[in-house]
py3Dmol code that shows the C-alpha trace and the ligand (Angstrom):
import py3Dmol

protein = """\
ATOM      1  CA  UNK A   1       7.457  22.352 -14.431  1.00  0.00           C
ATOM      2  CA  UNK A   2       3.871  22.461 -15.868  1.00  0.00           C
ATOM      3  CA  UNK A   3       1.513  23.003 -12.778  1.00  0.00           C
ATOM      4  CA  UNK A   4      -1.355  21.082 -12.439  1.00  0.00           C
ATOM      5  CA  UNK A   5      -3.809  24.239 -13.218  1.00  0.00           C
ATOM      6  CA  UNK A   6      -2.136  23.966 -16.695  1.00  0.00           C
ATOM      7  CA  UNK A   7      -2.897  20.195 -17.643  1.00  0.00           C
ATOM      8  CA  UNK A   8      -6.132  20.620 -16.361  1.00  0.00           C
ATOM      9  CA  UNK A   9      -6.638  23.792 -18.463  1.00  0.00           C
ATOM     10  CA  UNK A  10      -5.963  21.657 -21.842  1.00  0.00           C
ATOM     11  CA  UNK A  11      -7.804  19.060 -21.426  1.00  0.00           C
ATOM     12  CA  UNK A  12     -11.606  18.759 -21.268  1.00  0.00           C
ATOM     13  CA  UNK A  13     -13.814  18.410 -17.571  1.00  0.00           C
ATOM     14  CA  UNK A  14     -13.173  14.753 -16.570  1.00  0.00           C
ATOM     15  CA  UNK A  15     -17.101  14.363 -16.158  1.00  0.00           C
ATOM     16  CA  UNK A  16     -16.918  15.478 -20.102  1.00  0.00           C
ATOM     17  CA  UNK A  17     -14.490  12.627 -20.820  1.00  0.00           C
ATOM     18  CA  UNK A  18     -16.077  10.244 -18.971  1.00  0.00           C
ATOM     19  CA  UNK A  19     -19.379  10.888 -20.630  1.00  0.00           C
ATOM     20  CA  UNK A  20     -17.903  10.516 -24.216  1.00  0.00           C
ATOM     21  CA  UNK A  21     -15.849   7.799 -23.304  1.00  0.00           C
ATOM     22  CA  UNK A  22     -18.806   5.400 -22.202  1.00  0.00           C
ATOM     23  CA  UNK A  23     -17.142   4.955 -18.884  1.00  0.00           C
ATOM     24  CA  UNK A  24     -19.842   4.223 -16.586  1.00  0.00           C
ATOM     25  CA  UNK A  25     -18.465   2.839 -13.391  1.00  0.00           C
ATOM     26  CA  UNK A  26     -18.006  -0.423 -13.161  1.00  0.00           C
ATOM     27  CA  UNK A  27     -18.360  -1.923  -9.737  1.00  0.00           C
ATOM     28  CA  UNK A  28     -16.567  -5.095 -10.362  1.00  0.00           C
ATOM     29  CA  UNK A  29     -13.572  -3.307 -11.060  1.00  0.00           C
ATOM     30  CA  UNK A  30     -13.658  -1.339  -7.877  1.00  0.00           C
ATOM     31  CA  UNK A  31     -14.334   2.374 -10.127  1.00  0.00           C
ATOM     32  CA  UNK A  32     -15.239   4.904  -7.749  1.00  0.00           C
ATOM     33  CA  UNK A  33     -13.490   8.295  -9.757  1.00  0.00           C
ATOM     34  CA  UNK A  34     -12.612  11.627  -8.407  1.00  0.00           C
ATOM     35  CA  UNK A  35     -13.136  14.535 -10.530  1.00  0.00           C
ATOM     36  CA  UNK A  36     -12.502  17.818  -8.450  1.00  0.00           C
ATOM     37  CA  UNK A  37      -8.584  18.713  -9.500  1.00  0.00           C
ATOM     38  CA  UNK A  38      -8.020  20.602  -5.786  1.00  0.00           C
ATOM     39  CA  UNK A  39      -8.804  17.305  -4.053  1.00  0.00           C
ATOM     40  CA  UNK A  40      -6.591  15.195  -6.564  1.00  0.00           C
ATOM     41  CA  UNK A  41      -4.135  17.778  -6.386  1.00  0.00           C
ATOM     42  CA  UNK A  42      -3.911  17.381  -2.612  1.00  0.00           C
ATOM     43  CA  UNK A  43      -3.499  13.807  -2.525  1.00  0.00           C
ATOM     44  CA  UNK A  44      -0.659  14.398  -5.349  1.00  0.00           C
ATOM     45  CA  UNK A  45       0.821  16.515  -2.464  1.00  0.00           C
ATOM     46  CA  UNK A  46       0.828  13.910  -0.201  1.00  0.00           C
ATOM     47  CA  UNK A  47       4.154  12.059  -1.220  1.00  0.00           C
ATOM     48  CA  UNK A  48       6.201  15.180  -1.297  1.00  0.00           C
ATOM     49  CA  UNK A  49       8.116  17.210  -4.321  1.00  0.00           C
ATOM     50  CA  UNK A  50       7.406  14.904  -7.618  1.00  0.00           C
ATOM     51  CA  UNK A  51       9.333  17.368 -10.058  1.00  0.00           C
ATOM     52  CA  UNK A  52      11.388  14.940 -12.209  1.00  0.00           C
ATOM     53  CA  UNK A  53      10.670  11.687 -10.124  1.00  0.00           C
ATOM     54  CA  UNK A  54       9.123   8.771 -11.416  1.00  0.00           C
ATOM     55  CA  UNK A  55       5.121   7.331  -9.988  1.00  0.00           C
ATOM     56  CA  UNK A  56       3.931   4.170 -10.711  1.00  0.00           C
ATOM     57  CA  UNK A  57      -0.065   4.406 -10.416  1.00  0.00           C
ATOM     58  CA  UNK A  58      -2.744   1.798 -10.373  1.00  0.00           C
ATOM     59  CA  UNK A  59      -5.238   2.386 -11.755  1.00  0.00           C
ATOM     60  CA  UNK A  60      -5.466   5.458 -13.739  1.00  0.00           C
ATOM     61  CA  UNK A  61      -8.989   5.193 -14.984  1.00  0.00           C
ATOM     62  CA  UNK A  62     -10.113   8.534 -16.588  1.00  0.00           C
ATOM     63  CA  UNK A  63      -6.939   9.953 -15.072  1.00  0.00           C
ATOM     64  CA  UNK A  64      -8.001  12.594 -12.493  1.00  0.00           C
ATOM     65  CA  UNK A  65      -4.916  11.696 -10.339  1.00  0.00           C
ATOM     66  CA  UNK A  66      -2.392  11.232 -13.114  1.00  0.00           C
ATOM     67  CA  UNK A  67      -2.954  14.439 -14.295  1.00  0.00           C
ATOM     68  CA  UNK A  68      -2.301  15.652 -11.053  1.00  0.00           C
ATOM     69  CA  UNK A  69       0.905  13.747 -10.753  1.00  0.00           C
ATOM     70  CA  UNK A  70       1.695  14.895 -14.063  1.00  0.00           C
ATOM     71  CA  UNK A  71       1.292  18.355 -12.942  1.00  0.00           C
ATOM     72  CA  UNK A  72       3.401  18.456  -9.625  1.00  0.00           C
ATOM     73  CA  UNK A  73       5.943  17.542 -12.376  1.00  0.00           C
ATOM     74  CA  UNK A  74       6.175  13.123 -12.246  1.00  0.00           C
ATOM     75  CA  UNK A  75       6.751  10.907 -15.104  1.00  0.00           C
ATOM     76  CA  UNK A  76       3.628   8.037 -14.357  1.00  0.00           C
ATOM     77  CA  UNK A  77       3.539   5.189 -15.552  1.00  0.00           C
ATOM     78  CA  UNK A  78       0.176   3.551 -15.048  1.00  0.00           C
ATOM     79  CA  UNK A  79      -1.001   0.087 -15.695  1.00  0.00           C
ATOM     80  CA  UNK A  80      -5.145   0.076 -15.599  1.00  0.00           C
ATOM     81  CA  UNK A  81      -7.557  -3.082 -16.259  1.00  0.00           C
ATOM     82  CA  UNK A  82     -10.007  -1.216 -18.144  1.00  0.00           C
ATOM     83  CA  UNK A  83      -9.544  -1.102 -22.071  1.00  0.00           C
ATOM     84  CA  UNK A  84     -12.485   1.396 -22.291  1.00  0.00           C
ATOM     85  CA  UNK A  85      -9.816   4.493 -20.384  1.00  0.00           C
ATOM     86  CA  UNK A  86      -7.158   3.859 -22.662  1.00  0.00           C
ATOM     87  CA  UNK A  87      -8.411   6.234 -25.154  1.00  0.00           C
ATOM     88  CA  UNK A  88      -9.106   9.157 -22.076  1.00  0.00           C
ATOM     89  CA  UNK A  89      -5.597   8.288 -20.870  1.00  0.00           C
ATOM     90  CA  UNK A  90      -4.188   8.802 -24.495  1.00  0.00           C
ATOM     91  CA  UNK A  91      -5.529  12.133 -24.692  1.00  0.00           C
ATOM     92  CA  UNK A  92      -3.651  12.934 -20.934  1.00  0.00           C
ATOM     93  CA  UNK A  93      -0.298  11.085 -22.551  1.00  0.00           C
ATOM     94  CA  UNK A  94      -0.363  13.629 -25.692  1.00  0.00           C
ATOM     95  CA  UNK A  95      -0.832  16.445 -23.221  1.00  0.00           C
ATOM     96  CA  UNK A  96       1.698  15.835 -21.160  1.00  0.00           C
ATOM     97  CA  UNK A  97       4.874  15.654 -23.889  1.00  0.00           C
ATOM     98  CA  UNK A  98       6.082  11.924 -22.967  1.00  0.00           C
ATOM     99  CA  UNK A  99       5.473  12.288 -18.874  1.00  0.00           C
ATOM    100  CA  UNK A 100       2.677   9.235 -19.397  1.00  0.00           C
ATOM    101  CA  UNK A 101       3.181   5.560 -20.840  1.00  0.00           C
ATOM    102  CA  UNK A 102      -0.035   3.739 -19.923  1.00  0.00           C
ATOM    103  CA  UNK A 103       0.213  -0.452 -19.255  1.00  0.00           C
ATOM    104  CA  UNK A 104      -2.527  -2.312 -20.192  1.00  0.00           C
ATOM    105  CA  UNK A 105      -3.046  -5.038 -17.430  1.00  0.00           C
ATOM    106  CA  UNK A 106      -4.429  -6.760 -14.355  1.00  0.00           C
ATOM    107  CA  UNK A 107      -1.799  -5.021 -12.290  1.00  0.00           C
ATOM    108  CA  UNK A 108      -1.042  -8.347  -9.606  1.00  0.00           C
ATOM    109  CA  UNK A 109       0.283  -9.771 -13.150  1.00  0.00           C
ATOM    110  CA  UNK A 110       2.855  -6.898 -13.821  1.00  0.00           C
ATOM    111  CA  UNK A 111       6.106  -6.937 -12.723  1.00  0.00           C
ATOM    112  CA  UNK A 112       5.827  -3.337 -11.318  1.00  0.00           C
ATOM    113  CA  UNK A 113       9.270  -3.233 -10.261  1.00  0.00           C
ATOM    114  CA  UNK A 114      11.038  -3.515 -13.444  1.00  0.00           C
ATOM    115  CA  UNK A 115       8.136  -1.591 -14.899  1.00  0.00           C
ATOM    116  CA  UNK A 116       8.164   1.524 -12.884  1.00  0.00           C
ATOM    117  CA  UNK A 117      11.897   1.359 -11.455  1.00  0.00           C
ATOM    118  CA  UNK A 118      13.930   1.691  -8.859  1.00  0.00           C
ATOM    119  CA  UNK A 119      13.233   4.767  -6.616  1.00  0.00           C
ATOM    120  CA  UNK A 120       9.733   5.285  -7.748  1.00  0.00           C
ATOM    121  CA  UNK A 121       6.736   6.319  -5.652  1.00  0.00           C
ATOM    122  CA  UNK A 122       3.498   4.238  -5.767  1.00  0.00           C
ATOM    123  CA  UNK A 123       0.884   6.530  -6.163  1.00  0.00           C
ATOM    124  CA  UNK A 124      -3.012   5.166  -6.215  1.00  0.00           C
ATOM    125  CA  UNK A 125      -6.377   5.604  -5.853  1.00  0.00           C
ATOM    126  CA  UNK A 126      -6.482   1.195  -5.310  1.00  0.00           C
ATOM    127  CA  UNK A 127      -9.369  -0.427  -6.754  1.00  0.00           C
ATOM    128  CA  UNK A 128     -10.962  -1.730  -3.251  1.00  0.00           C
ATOM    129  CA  UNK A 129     -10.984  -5.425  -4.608  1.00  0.00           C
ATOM    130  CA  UNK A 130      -6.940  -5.647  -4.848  1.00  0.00           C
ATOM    131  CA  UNK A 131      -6.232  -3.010  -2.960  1.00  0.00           C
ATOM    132  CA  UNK A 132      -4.558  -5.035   0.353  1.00  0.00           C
ATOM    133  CA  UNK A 133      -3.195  -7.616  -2.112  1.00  0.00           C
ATOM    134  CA  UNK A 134      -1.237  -5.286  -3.674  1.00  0.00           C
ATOM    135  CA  UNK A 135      -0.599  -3.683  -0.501  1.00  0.00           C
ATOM    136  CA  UNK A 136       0.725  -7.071   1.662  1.00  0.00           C
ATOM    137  CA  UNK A 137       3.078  -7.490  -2.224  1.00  0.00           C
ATOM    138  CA  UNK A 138       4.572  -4.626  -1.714  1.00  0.00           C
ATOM    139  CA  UNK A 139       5.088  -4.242   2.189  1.00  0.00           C
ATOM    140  CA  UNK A 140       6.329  -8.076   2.257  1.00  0.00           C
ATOM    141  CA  UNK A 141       9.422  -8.147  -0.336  1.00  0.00           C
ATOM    142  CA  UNK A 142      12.659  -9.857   1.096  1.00  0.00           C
ATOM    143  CA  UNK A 143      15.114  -7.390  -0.149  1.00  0.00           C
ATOM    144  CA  UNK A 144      14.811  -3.969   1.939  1.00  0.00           C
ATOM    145  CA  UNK A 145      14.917  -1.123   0.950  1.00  0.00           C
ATOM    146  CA  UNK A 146      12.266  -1.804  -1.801  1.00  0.00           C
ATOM    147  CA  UNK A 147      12.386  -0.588  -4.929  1.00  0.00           C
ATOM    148  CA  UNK A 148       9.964   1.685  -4.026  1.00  0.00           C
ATOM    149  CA  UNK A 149      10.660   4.595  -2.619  1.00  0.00           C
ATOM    150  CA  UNK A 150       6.914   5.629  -1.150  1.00  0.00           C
ATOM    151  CA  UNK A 151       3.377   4.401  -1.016  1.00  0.00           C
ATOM    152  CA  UNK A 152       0.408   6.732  -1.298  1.00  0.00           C
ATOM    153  CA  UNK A 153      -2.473   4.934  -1.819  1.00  0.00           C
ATOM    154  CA  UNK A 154      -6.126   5.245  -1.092  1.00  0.00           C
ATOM    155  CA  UNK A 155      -8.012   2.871   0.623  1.00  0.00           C
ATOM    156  CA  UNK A 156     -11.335   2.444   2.709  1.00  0.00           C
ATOM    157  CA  UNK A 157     -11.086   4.353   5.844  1.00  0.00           C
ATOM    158  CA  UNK A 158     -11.548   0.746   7.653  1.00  0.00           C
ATOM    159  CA  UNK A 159      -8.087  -0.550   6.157  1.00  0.00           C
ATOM    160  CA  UNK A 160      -6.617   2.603   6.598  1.00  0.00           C
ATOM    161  CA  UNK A 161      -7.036   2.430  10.387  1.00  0.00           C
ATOM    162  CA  UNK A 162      -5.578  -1.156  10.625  1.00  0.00           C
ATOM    163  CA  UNK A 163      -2.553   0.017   8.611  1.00  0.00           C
ATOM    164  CA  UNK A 164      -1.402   2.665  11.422  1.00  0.00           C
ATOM    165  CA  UNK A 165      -2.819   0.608  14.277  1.00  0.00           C
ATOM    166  CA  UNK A 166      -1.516   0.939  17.410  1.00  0.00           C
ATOM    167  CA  UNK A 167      -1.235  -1.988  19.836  1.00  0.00           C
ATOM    168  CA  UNK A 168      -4.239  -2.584  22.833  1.00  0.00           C
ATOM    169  CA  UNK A 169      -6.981  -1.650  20.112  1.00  0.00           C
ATOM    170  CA  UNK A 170      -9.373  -3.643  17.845  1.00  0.00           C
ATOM    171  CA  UNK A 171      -8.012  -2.389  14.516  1.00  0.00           C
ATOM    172  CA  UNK A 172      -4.561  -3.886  15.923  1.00  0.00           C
ATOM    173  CA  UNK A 173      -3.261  -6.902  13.902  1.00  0.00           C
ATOM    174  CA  UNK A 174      -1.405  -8.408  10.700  1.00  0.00           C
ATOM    175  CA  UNK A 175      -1.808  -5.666   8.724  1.00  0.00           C
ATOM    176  CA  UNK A 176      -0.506  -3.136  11.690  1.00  0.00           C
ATOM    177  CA  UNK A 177       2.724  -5.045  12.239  1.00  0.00           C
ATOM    178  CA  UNK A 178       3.509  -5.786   8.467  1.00  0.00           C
ATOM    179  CA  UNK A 179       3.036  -2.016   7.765  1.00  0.00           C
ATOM    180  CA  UNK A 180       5.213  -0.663  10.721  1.00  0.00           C
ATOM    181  CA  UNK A 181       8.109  -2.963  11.149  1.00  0.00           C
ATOM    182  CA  UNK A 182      10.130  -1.710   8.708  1.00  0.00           C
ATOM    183  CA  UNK A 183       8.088   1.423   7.282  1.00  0.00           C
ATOM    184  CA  UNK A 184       6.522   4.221   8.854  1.00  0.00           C
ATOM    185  CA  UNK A 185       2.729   4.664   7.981  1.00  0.00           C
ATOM    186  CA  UNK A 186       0.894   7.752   8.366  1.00  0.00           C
ATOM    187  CA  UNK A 187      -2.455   8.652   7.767  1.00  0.00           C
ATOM    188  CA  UNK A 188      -2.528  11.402   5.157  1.00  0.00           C
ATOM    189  CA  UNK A 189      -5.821  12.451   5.173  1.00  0.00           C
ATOM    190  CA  UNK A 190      -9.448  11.675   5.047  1.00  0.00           C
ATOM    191  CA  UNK A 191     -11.745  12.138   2.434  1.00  0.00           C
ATOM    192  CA  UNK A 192     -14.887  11.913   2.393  1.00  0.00           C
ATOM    193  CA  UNK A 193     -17.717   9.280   0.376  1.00  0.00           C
ATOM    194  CA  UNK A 194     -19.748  12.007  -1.521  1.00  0.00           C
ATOM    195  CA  UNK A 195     -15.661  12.874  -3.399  1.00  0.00           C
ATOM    196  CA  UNK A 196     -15.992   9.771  -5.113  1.00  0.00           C
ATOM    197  CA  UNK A 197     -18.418   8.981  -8.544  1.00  0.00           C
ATOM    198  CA  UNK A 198     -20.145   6.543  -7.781  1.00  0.00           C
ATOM    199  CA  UNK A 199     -20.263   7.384  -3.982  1.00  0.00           C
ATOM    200  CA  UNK A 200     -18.852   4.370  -2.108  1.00  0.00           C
ATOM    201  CA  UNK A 201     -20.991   2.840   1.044  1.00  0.00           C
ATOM    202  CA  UNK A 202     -17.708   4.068   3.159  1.00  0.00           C
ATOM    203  CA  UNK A 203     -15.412   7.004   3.808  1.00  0.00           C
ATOM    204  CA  UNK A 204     -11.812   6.784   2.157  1.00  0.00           C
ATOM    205  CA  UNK A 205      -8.263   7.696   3.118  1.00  0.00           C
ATOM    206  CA  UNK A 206      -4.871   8.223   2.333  1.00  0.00           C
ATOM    207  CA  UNK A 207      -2.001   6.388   3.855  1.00  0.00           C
ATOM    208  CA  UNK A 208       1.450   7.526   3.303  1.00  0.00           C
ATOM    209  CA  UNK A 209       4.300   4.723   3.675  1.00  0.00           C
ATOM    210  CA  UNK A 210       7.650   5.242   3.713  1.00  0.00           C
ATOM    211  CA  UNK A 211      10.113   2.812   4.567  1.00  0.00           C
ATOM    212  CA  UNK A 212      12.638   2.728   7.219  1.00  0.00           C
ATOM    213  CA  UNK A 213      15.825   0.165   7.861  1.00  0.00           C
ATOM    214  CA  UNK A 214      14.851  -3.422   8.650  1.00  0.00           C
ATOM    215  CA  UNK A 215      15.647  -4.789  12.032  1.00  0.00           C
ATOM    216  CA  UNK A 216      18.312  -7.709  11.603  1.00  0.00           C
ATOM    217  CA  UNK A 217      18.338 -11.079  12.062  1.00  0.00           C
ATOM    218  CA  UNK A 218      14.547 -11.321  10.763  1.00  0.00           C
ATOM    219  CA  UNK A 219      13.161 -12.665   8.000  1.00  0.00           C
ATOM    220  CA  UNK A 220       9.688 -11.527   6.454  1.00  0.00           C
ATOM    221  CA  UNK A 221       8.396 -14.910   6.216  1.00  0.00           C
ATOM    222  CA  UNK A 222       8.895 -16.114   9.907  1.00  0.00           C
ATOM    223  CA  UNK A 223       7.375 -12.462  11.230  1.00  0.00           C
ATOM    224  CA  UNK A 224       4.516 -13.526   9.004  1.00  0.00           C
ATOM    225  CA  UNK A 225       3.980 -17.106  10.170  1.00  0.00           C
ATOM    226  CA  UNK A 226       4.279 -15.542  13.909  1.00  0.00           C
ATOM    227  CA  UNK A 227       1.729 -12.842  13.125  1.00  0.00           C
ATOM    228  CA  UNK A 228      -0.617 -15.343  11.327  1.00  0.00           C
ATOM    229  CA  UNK A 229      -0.946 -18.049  14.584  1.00  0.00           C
ATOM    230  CA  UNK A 230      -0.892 -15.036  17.062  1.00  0.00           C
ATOM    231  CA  UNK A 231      -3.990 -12.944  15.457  1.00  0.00           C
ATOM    232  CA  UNK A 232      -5.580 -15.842  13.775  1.00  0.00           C
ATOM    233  CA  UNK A 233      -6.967 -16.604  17.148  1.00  0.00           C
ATOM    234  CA  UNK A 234      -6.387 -13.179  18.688  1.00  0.00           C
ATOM    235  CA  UNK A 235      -8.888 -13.925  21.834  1.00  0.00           C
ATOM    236  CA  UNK A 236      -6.595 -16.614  22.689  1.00  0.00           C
ATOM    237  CA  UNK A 237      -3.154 -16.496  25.622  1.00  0.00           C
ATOM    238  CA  UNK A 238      -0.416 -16.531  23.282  1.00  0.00           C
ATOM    239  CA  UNK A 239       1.106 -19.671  24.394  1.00  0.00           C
ATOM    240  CA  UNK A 240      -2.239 -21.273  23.121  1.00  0.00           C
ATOM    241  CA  UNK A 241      -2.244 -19.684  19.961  1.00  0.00           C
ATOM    242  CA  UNK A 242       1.775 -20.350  19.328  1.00  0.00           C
ATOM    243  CA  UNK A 243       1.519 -23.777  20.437  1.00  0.00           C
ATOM    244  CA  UNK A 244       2.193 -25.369  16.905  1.00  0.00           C
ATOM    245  CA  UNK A 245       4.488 -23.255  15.639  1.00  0.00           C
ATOM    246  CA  UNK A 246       8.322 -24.296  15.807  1.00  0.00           C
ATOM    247  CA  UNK A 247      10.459 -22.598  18.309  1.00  0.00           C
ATOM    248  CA  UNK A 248       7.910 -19.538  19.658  1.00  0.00           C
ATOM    249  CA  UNK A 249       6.694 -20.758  23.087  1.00  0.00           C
ATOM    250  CA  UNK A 250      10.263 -20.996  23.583  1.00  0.00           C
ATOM    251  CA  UNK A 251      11.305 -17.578  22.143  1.00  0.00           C
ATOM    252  CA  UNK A 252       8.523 -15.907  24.683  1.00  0.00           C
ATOM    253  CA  UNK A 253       9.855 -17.740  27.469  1.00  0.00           C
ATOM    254  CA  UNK A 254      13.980 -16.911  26.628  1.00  0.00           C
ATOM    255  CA  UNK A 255      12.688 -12.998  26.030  1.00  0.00           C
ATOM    256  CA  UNK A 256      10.674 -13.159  29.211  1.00  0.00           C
ATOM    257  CA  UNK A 257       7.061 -12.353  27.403  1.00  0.00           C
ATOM    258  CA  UNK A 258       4.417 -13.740  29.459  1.00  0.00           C
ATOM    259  CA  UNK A 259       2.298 -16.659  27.873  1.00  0.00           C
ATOM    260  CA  UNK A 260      -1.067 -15.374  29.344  1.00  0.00           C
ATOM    261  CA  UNK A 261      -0.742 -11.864  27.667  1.00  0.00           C
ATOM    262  CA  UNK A 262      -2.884 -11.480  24.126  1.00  0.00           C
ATOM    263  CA  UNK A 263      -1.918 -10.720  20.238  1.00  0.00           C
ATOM    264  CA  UNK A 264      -3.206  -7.663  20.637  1.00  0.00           C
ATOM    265  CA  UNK A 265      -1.112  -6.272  23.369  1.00  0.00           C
ATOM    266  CA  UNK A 266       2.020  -7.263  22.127  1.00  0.00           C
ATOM    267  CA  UNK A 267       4.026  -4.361  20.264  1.00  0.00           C
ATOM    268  CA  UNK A 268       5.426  -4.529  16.629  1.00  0.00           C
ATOM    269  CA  UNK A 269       9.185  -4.351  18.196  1.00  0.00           C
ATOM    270  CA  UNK A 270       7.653  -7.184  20.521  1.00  0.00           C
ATOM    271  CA  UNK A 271       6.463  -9.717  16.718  1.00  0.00           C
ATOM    272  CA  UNK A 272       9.970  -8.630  15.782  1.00  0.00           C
ATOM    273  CA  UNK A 273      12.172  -9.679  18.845  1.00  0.00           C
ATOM    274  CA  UNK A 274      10.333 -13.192  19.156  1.00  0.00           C
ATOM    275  CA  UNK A 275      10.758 -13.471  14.695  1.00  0.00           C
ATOM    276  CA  UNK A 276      14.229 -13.166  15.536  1.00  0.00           C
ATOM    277  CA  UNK A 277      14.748 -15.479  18.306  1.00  0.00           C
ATOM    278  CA  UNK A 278      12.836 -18.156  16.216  1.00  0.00           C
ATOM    279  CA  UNK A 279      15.033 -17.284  13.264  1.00  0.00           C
ATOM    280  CA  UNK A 280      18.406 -17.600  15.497  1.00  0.00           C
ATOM    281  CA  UNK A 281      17.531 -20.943  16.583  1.00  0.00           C
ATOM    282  CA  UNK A 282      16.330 -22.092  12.995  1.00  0.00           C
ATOM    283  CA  UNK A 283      19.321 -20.886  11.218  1.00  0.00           C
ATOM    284  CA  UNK A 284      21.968 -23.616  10.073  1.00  0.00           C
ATOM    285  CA  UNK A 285      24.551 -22.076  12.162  1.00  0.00           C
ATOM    286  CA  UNK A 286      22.235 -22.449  15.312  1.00  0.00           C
ATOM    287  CA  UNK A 287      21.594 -25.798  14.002  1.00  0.00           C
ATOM    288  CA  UNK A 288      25.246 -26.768  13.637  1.00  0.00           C
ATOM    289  CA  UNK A 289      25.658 -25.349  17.135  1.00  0.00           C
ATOM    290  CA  UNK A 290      23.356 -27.694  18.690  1.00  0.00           C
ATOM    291  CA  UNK A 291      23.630 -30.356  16.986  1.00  0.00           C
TER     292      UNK A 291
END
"""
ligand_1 = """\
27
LIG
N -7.469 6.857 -10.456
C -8.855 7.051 -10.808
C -9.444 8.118 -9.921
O -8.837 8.406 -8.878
O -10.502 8.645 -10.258
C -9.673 5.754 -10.736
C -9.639 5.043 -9.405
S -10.779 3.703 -9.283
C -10.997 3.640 -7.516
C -9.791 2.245 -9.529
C -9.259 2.030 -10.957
O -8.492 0.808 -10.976
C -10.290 1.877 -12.049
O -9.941 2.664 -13.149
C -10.249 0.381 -12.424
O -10.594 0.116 -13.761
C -8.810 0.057 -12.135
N -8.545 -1.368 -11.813
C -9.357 -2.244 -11.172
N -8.746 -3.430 -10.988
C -7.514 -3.307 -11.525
C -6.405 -4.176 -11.653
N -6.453 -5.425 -11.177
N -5.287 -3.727 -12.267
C -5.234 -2.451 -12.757
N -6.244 -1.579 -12.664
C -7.367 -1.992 -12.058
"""
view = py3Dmol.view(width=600, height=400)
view.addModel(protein, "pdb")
view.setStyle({"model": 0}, {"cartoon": {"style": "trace"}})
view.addModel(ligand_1, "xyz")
view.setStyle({"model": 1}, {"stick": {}})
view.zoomTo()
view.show()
């Protein structure tokens, strides 16, 4: 495997290629780069022995981090927005014998999973402005397992904390319960503003998702609509806020959850027994069985 000491030591300082590339941050497209290799090696770390496995990675820009994932020994493919880093990223494919093929793209157009594959990691340094989009796509597939096999992504420290959320807290809500009912987020680590060029206003860090099997009798789209009337007025009893939506007052009362309590203090396995009970009374067979 060629260590990431190696790439690094072929190719020029990213701050060089960056300056003779023109690429001078663009804020619109959410470029905030990292250029010191132990940093971007550590984050490479993060999803776990990459020799011979297969990273998608949004997002490439320069490509501090896909040399790193080409160094702990991953094949990336990387679709990035930019037309001005395709040159830069070149320069890493040609260094890296094959281990690169770069996709020129807005990546919520791509089809990432026939792209990148089944069974490979998401790796990313998001741009902040599509970051949770892409995030919510990938968490909120029907079929489960994904076709991914882990997330490692880097967002603001602010989203980070409402994708581990734990219930009976403020960061507590949609996000929290899409993230941990079927995967297991962790925060990775933190890093800090001054990393980045440009600085961003607000500290950064790495979550780590992997997923885990999906409770039955629950469909991603009903957890959803649940999650969406509970925290969309999350000051309010929840038999308030689930008034209007089909067959949940009536799924707290069967599972014995009290009416009074809040969004916020339900758990995740809590959103998930009341999906189900909606689901089970919503299903044709439950239909045919009442009717
Ligand atoms: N990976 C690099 C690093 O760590 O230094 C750059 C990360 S920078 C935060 C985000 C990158 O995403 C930029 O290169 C930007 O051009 C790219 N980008 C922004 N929006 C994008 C989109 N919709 N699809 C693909 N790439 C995008």
């Amino acid at each position: 495997m060629t260590s990431s000491t190696a790439i690094f030591e072929q190719l020029p300082p990213l701050r060089e290629v960056i300056a003779r590339h023109g690429l001078s941050a663009s804020k619109a497209l959410g470029q905030n780069f990292l250029l010191d290799g132990q940093l971007l090696d550590r984050i490479a770390r993060v999803p776990g022995d990459l020799a011979g496995q297969r990273v998608y990675e949004v997002g490439p820009g320069p490509g501090g981090l896909t040399r790193a994932l080409i160094g702990r020994g991953a094949e990336v493919i990387a679709v990035e927005r930019d037309r001005r880093c395709l040159p830069a990223l070149a320069e890493v494919a040609s260094a890296s014998a094959g281990r690169l093929r770069v996709i020129q793209g807005d990546a919520l157009d791509i089809d990432d999973a026939a792209e990148a594959g089944t069974g490979a990691h998401i790796v990313s340094n998001l741009p902040y402005n599509v970051g949770t989009a892409l995030l919510v796509r990938w968490l909120s597939g029907e079929a489960w397992p994904p076709w991914w096999a882990s997330l490692t992504l880097m967002f603001q420290q602010e989203v980070a904390e409402r994708i581990v959320a734990r219930p009976d807290t403020s960061a507590y809500g949609r996000l929290a319960v899409l993230a941990q009912w079927r995967s297991e987020p962790r925060l990775a680590m933190k890093v800090h503003r001054s990393a980045f060029v440009p600085p961003p206003k607000v500290m950064s860090a790495v979550v780590h998702i992997v997923p885990t099997s999906a409770p039955a009798g629950v469909s991603p789209r009903t957890l959803e609509r649940l999650t969406a009337a509970a925290f969309g007025q999350r000051r309010k009893m929840l038999r308030r806020s689930l008034q209007a939506l089909g067959g949940a007052p009536a799924a707290l009362d069967r599972l014995g959850i009290e009416g009074e309590r809040r969004a916020e203090t339900l758990s995740v396995h809590e959103f998930v027994a009341i999906a189900r009970e909606m689901d089970a009374r919503h299903s044709p067979a439950a239909d045919a069985e009442l009717g």
